[in-house]
C-alpha positions in Angstrom: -12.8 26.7 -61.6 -12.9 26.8 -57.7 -11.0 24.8 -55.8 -12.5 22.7 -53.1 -11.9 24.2 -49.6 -10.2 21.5 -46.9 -12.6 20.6 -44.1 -11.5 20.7 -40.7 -12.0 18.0 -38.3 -14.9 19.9 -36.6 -16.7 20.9 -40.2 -18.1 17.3 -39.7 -19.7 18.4 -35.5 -20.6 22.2 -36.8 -23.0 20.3 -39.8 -24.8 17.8 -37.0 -25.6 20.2 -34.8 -26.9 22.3 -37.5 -28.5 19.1 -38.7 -30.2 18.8 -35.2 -31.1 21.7 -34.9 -33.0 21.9 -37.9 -34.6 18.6 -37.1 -35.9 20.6 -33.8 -37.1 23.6 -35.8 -34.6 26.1 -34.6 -34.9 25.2 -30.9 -31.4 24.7 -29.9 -32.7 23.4 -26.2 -35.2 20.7 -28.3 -32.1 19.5 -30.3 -30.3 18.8 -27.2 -32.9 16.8 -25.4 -33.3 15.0 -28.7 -29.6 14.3 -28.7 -29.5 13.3 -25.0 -32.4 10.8 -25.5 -30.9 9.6 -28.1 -27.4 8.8 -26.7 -29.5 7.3 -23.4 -31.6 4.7 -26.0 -28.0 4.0 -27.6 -26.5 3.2 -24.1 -29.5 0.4 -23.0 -28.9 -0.9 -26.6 -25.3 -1.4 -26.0 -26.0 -2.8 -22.3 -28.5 -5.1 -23.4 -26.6 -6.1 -26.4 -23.3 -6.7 -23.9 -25.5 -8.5 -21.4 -26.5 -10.9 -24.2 -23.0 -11.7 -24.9 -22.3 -12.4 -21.4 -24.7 -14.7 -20.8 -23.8 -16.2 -24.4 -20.4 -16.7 -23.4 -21.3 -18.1 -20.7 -23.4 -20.5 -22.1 -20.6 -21.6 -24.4 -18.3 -22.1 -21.5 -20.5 -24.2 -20.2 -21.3 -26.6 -23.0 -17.6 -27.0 -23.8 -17.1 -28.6 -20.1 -20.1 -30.9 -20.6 
């Protein structure tokens, strides 16, 4: 039997990128435009999503001095 070989830390990085970069059809430069597009989409979701429970708060404030 073969003993299973310990993954580093990175193992987990070195498999995405080769993930993405598959995804992209070998085109390393397509994988990180992919990757950067990604991350901006993620950032508006998290802006819009931490807007939302601003103004939620807010709201809640509000009611509770009423």
């Amino acid at each position: 039997m073969s003993e299973a070989v310990p993954q580093t830390p990175n193992d987990h990085y070195e498999q995405a990128c080769d993930q993405a970069i598959f995804m992209c059809g070998g085109n390393m430069r397509g994988a990180i435009k992919a990757l950067i597009m990604a991350n901006e989409y993620l950032e508006t979701e998290l802006q819009e999503l931490l807007a939302k429970l601003a103004t939620g708060y807010e709201r809640r404030a509000d009611d509770d001095a009423a």
